[in-house]
KESE-618077 format. One record per residue (C-alpha): residue in three letters; x, y, z; residue number from 1. Coordinates in Angstrom, 1 decimal, always signed. Layout:
BEGIN
+-----+--------+--------+--------+-----+
!   r !      u !      v !      w !   k !
+-----+--------+--------+--------+-----+
! ALA !      X !      Y !      Z ! NUM !
...
+-----+--------+--------+--------+-----+
//
This chain:
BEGIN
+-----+--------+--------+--------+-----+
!   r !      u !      v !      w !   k !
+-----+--------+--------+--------+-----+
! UNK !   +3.5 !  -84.3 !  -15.8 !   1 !
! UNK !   +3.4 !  -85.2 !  -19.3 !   2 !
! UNK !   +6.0 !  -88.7 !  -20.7 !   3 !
! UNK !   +4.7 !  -89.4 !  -23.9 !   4 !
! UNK !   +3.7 !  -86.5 !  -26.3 !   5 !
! UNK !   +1.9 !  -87.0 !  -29.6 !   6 !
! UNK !   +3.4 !  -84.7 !  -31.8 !   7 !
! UNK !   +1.8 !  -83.9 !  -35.3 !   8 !
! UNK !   +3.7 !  -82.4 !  -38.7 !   9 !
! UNK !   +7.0 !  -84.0 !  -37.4 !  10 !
! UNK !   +8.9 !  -84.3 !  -39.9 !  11 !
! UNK !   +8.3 !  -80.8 !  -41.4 !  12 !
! UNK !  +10.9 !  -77.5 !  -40.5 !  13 !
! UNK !   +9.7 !  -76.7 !  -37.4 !  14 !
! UNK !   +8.5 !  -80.1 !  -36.1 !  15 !
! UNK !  +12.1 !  -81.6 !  -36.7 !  16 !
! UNK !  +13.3 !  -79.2 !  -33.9 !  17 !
! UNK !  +10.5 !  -79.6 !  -31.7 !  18 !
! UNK !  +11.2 !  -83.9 !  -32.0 !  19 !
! UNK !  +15.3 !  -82.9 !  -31.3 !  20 !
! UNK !  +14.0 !  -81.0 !  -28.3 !  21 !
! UNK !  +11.3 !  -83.4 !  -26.8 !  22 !
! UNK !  +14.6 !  -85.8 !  -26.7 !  23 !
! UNK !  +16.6 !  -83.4 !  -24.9 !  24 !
! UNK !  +13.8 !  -82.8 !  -22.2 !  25 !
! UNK !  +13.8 !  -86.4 !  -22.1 !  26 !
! UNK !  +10.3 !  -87.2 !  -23.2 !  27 !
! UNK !   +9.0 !  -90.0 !  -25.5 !  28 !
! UNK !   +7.5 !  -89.2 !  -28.6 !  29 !
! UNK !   +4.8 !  -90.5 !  -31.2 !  30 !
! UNK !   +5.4 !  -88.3 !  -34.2 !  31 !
! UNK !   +2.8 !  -87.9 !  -36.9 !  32 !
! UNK !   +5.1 !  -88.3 !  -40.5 !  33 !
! UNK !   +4.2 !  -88.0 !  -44.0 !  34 !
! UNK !   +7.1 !  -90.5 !  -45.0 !  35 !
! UNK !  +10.0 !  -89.5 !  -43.1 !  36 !
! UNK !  +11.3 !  -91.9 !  -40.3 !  37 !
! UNK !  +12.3 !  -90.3 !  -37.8 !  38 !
! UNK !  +14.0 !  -93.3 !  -35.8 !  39 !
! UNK !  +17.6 !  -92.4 !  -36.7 !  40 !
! UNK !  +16.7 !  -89.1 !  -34.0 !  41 !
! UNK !  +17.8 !  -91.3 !  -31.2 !  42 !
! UNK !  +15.4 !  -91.4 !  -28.5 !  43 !
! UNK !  +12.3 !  -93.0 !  -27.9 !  44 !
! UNK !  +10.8 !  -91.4 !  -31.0 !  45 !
! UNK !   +7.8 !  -94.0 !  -32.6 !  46 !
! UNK !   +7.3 !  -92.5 !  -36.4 !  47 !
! UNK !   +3.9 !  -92.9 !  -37.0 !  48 !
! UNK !   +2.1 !  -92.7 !  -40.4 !  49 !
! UNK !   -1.9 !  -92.2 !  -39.6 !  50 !
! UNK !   -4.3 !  -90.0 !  -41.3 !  51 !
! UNK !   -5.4 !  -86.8 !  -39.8 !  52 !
! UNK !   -9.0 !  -87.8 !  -40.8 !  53 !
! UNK !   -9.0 !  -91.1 !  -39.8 !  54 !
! UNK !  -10.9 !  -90.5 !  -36.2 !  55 !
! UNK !   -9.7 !  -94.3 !  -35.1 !  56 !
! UNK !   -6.0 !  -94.3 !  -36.7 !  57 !
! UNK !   -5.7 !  -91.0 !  -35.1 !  58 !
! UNK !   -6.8 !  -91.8 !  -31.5 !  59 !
! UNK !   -5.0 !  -95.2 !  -31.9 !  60 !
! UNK !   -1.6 !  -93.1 !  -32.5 !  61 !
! UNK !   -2.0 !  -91.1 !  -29.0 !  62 !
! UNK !   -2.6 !  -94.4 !  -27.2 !  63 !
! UNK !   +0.1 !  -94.3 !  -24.2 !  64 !
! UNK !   +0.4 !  -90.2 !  -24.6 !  65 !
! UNK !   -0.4 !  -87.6 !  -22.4 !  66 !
! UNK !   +0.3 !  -84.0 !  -23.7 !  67 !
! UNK !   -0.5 !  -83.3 !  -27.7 !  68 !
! UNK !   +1.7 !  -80.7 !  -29.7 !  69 !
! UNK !   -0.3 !  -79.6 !  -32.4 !  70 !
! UNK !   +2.4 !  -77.8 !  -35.4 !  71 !
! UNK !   +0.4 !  -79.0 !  -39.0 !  72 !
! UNK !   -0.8 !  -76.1 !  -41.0 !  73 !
! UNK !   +0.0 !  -74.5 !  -44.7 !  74 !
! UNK !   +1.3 !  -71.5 !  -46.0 !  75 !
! UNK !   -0.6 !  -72.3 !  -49.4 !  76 !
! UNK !   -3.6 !  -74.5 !  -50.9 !  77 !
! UNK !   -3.0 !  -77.0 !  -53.6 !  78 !
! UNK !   -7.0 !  -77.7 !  -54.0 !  79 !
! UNK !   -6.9 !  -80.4 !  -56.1 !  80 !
! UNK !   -4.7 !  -82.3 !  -53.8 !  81 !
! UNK !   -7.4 !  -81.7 !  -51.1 !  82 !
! UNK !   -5.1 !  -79.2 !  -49.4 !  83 !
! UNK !   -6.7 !  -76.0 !  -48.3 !  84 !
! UNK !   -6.6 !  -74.0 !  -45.4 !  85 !
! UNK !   -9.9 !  -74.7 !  -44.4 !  86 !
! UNK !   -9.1 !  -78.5 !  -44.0 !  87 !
! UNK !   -5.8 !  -78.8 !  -42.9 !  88 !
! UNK !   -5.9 !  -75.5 !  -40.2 !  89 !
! UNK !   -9.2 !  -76.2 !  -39.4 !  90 !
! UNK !  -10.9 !  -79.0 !  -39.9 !  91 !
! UNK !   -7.2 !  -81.2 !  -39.3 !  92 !
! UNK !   -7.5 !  -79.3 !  -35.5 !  93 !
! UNK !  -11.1 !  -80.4 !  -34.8 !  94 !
! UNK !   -9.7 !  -84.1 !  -35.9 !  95 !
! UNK !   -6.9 !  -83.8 !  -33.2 !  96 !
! UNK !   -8.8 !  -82.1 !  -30.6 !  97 !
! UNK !  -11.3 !  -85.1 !  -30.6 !  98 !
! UNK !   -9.1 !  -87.7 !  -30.9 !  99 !
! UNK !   -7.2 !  -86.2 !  -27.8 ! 100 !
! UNK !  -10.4 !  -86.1 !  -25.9 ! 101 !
! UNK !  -11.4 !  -89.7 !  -26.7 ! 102 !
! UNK !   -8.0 !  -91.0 !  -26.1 ! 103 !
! UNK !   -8.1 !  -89.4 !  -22.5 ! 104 !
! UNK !   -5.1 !  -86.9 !  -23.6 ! 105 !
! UNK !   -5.5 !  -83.3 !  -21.4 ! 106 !
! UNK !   -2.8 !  -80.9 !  -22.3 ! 107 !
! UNK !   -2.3 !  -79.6 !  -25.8 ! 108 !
! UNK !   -0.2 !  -76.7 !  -26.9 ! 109 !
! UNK !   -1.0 !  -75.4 !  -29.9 ! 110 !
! UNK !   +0.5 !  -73.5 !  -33.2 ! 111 !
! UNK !   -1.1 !  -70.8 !  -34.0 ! 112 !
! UNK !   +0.1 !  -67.1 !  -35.6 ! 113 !
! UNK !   +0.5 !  -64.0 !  -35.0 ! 114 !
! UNK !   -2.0 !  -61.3 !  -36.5 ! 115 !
! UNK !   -4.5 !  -64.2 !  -36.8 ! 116 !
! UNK !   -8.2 !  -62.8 !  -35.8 ! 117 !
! UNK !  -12.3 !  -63.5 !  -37.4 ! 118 !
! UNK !  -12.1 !  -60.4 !  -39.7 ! 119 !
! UNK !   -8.7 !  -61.0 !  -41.0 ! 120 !
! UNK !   -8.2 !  -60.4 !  -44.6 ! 121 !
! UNK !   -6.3 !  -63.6 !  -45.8 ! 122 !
! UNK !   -8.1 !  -67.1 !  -45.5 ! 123 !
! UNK !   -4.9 !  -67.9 !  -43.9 ! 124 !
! UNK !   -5.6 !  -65.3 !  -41.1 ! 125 !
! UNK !   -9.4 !  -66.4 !  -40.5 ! 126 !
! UNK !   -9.1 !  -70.4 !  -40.8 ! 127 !
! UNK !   -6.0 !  -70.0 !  -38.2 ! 128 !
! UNK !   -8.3 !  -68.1 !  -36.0 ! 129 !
! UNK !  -11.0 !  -70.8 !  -36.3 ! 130 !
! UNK !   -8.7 !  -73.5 !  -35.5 ! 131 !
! UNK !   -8.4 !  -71.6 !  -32.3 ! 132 !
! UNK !  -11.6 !  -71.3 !  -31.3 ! 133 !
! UNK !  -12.1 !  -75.3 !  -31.8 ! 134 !
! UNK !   -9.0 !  -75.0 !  -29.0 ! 135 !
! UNK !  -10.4 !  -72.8 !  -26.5 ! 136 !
! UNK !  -13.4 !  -74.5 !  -26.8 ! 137 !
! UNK !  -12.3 !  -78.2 !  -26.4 ! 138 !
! UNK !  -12.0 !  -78.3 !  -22.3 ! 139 !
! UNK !   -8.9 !  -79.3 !  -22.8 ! 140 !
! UNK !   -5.7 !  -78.2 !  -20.7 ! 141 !
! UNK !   -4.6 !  -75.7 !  -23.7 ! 142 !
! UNK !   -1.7 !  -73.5 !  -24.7 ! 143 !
! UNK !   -1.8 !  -71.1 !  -27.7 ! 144 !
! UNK !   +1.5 !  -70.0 !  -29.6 ! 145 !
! UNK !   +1.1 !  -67.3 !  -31.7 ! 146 !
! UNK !   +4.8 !  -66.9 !  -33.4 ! 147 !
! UNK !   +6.2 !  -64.3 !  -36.0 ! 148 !
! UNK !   +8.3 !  -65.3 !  -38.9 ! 149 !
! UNK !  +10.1 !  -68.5 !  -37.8 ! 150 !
! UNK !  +13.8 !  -68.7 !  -39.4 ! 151 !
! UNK !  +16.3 !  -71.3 !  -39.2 ! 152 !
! UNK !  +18.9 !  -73.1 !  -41.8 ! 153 !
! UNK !  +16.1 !  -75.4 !  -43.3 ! 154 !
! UNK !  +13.4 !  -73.1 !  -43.4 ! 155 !
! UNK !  +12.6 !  -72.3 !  -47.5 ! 156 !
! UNK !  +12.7 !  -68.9 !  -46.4 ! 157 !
! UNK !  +16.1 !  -68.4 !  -45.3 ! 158 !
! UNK !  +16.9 !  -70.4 !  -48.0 ! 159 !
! UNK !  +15.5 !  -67.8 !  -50.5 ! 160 !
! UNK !  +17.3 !  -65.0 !  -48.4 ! 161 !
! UNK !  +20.5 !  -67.0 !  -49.2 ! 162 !
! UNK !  +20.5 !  -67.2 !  -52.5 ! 163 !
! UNK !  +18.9 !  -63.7 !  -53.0 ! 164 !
! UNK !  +22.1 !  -62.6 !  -50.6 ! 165 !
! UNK !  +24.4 !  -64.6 !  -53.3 ! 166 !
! UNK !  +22.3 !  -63.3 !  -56.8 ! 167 !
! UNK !  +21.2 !  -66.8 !  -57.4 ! 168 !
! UNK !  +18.3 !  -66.4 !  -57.3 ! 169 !
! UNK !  +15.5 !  -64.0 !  -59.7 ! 170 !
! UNK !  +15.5 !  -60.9 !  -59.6 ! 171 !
! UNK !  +19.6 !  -61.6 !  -58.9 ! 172 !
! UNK !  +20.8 !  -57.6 !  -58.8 ! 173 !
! UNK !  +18.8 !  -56.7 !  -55.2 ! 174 !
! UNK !  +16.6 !  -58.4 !  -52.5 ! 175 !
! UNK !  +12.9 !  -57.9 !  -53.1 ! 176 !
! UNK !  +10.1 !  -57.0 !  -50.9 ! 177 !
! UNK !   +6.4 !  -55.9 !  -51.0 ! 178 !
! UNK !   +5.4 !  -52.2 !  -50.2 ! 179 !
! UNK !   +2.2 !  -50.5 !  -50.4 ! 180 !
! UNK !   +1.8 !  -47.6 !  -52.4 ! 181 !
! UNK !   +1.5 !  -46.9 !  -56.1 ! 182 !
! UNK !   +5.7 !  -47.2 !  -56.7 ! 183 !
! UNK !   +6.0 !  -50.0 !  -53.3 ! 184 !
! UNK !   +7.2 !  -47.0 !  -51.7 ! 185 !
! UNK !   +5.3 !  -47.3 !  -48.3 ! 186 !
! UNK !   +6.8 !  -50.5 !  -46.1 ! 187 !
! UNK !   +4.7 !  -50.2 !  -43.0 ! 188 !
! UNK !   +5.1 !  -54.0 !  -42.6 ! 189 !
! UNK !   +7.0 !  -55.4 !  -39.6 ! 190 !
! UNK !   +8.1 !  -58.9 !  -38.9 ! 191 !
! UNK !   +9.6 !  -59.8 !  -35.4 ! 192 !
! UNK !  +12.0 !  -63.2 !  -36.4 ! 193 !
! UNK !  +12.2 !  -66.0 !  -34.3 ! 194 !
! UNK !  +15.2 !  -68.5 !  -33.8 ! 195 !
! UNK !  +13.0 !  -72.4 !  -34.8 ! 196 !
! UNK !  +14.9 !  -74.2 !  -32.1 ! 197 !
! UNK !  +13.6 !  -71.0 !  -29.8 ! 198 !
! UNK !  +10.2 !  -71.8 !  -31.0 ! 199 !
! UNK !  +10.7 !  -76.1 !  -30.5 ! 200 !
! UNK !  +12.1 !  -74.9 !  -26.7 ! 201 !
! UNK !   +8.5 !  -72.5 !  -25.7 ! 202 !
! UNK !   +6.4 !  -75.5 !  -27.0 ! 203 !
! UNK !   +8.4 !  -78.2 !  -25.3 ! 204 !
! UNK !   +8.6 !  -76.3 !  -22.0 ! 205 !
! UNK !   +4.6 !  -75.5 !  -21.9 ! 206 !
! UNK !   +4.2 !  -79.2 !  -22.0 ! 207 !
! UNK !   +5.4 !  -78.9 !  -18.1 ! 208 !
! UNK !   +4.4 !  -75.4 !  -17.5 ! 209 !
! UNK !   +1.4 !  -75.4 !  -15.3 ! 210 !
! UNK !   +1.0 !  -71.4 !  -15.7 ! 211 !
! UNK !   +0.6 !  -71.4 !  -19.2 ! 212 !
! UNK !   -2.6 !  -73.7 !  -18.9 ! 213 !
! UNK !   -5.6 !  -72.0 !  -20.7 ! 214 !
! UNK !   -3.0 !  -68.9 !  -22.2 ! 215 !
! UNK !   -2.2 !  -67.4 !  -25.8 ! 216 !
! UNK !   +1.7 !  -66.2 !  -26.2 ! 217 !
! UNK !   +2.6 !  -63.8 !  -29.0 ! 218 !
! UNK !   +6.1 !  -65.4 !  -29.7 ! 219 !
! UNK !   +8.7 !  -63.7 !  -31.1 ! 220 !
! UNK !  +12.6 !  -62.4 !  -31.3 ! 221 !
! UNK !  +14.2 !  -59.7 !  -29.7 ! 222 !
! UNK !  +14.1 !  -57.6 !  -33.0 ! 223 !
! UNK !  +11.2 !  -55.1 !  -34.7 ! 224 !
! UNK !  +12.4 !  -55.5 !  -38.5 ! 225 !
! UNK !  +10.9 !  -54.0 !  -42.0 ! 226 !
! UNK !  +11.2 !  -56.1 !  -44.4 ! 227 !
! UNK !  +14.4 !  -54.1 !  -46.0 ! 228 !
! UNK !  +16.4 !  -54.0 !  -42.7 ! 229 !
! UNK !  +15.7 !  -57.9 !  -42.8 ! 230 !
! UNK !  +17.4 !  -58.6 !  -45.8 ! 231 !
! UNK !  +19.8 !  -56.3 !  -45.3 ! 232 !
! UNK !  +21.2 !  -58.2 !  -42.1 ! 233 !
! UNK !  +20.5 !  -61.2 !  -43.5 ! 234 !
! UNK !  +23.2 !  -60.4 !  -46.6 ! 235 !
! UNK !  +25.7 !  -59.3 !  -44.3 ! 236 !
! UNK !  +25.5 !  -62.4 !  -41.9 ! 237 !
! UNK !  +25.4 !  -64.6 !  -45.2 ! 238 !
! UNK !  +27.9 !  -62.8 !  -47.7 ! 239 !
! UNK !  +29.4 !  -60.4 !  -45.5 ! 240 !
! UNK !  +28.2 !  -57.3 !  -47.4 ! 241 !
! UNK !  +24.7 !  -55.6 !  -47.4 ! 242 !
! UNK !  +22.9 !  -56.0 !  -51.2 ! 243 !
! UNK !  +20.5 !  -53.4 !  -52.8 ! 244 !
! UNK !  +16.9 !  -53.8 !  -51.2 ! 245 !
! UNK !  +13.9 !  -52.6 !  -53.8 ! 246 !
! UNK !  +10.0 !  -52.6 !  -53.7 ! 247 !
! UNK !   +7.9 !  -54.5 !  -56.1 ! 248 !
! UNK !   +4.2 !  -53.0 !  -55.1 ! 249 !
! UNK !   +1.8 !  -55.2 !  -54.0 ! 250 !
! UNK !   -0.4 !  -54.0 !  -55.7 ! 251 !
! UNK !   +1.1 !  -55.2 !  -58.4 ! 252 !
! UNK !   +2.2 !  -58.5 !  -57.0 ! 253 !
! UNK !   -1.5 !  -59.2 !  -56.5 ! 254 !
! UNK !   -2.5 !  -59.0 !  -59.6 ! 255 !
! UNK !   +0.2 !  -60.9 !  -61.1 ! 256 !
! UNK !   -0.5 !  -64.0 !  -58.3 ! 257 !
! UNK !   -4.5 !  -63.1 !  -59.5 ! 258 !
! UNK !   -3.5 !  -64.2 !  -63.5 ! 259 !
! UNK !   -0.6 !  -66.6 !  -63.0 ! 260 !
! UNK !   -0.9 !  -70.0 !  -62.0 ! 261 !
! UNK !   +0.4 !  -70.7 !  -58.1 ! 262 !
! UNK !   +2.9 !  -73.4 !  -59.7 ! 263 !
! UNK !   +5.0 !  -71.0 !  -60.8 ! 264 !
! UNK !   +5.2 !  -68.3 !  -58.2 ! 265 !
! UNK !   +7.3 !  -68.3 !  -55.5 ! 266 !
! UNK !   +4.4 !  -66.3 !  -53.4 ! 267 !
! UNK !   +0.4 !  -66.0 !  -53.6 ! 268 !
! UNK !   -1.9 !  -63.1 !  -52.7 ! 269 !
! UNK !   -2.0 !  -64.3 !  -49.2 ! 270 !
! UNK !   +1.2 !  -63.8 !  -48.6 ! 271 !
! UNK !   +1.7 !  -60.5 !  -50.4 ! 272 !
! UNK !   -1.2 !  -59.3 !  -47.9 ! 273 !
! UNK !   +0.5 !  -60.6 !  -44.8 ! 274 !
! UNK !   +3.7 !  -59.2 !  -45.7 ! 275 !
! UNK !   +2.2 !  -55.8 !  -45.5 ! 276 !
! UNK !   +0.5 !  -56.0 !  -41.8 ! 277 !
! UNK !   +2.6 !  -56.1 !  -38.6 ! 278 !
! UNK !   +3.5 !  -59.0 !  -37.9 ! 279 !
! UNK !   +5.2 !  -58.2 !  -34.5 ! 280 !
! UNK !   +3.8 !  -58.5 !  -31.1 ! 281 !
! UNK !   +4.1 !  -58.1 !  -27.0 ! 282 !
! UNK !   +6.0 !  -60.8 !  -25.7 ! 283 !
! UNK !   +5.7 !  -59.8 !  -22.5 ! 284 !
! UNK !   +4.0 !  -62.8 !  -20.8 ! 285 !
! UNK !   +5.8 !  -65.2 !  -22.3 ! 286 !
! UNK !   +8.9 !  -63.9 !  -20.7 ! 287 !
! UNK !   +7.3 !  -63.4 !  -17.5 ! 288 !
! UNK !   +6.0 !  -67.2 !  -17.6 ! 289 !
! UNK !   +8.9 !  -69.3 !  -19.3 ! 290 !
! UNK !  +12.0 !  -66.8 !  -18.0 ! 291 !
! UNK !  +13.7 !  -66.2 !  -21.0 ! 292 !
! UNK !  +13.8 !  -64.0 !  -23.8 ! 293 !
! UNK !  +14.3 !  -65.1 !  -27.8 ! 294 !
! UNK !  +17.2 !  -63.5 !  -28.9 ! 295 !
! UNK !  +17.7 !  -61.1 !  -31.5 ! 296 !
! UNK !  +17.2 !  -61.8 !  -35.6 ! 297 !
! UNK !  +21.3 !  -61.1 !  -36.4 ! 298 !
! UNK !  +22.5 !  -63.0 !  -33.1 ! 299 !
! UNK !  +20.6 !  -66.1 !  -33.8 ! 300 !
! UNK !  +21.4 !  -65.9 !  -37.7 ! 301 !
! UNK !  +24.9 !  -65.8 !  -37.4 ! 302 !
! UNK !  +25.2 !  -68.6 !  -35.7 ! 303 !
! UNK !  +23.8 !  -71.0 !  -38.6 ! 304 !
! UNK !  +24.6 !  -68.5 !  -42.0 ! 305 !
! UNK !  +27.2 !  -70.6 !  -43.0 ! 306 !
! UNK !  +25.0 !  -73.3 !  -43.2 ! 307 !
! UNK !  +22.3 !  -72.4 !  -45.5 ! 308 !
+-----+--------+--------+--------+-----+
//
C-alpha cells in the first residue's frame, strides 16, 4: 500500500485539499509547488519546486514514493508564457507518466474531466482526452477521475458566484449564463457540482483502493443543475435571497472572446462551449467501489457560503 505519494499542482485549489487530505489518511507527501510552501500544512509534506519538463528533476522528486496523483491542467492558454493545453494536459502527463515509470512508482490516479472524448469540440476537451490515453497506455496501475464542476470557498468560481450573488461584480443587476439560441433562450447545459474536499477524499482513497485499478469514474454531486438553478441556489445560500438569472447567447459570447483580447475577459470560447454540453454523468461505480455518495450542490454550499 502506498506511504509516500508524489503529488503534482499542489498548491493550486484543488491540490490544497488533496495535500489536507493525504495528511489526514496519514500519508507523506512530495508536492509539486509553483512557489508556495506548503510546510506550515503540518505533516510530512516535502514542498518541492522541480520542473515538469525536466525528465531528471522530475524522477528525482518521486524518489522514496510509491503512488503519483496527477491534478495539473488549465482552464485557459496564455501562449506566450508557453502555457497551452497541448503542453501542460498533455505533454506535462507524458513527463509524469515517464518519470513514474523510471522511478519505479506503480499506482497513479489521475485528473481528468467529464465530457472529455477525441472528437470533442474544445481543445480543452481533446488534449484532456489525449492525456488519457498516455495513462491507459503507460502499464501503470492507473485510476481515471473524470469530475464535473468542482466548487469550494477558494475556487475563482464560487468566488464570481459571490460577488455576482452581492452585485459586485459586472453585469451587477442579475447572474449571467450562456444559452444557445438566437436570444440565449435555450439552456440545455447541465453541470453536476462537486464538494473539492469530496473530490481530495475519491483521489486519496483510490490511492489504497485495489478495485479501482485500471478504472475511469465520472465524479460528481448528488445534484443535475442548469446553469440558472445554480445561481439561483447559490444566491440564496450566499445572500439569503434568489437574484435575477438572464442569458447572454453564446453565440454572441463567442464572437466577443473571437475579437477581444483573453486579458480582459473573464471567459474564452472554450468555456462558452463547455458551458452549453452536459456536463453531468453516471456516478454509479464510483459509489458502488468507494461506498459513499457526494452530497448535494446546496448541502455542501451552505456549509462554507459564509466564507467566500
Amino acid at each position: 500500500m502506498p506511504q509516500r505519494v508524489f503529488l503534482t499542482g499542489a498548491s493550486g485549489f484543488v491540490g490544497s485539499a488533496v495535500v489536507k487530505e493525504l495528511i489526514r489518511a496519514g500519508l507523506s507527501v512530495n508536492a509539486l509547488v509553483n512557489r508556495k510552501n506548503l510546510s506550515e500544512t503540518g505533516g510530512d509534506v516535502k514542498s518541492i519546486r522541480a520542473d515538469l519538463f525536466d525528465p531528471a528533476g522530475l524522477e528525482a522528486a518521486m524518489a522514496g514514493c510509491d503512488g503519483v496523483i496527477h491534478l495539473i491542467g488549465i482552464i485557459q492558454e496564455n501562449p506566450k508564457a508557453g502555457i497551452t493545453f497541448e503542453r501542460m494536459h498533455v505533454e506535462a502527463t507524458r513527463h509524469v507518466v515517464e518519470a513514474a515509470k523510471r522511478a519505479g512508482v506503480k499506482r497513479f490516479v489521475h485528473m481528468s474531466a467529464m465530457g472529455v472524448r477525441a472528437d470533442a469540440e474544445t481543445e480543452y476537451g481533446r488534449t484532456k482526452w489525449r492525456a488519457e490515453q498516455i495513462v491507459r497506455e503507460s502499464g501503470l496501475d492507473w485510476t481515471i477521475f473524470r469530475p464535473s464542476m468542482i466548487h469550494g470557498p477558494r475556487g475563482e468560481f464560487m468566488k464570481m458566484e459571490a460577488k455576482w450573488a452581492r452585485k459586485q461584480s459586472p453585469p451587477f443587476l442579475f447572474m449571467p449564463y450562456f444559452g444557445a439560441g438566437l436570444l440565449g433562450l435555450n439552456a440545455k447545459g447541465r453541470v453536476q457540482p462537486i464538494f473539492v474536499d469530496e473530490v481530495a477524499r475519491a483521489f486519496v482513497e483510490a490511492i489504497r483502493n485495489s478495485k479501482s485499478i485500471g478504472r475511469i469514474y465520472e465524479l460528481g454531486g448528488a445534484d443535475r443543475l442548469t446553469w440558472p438553478m445554480m445561481h439561483r441556489i447559490a444566491s440564496r445560500a450566499i445572500v439569503g435571497k434568489q437574484r435575477l438569472t438572464l442569458a447572454i447567447p453564446a453565440w454572441y459570447a463567442k464572437l466577443v472572446a473571437a475579437i477581444v483580447p483573453g486579458s480582459l475577459l473573464p471567459f474564452n470560447r472554450d468555456q462558452v462551449v463547455m458551458s452549453l454540453e452536459d456536463n453531468s454523468g453516471d456516478t454509479a461505480d464510483f459509489v458502488r467501489d468507494f461506498g459513499w455518495q457526494p452530497m448535494g450542490f446546496e448541502q455542501s454550499l451552505r456549509g462554507y457560503a459564509g466564507s467566500i
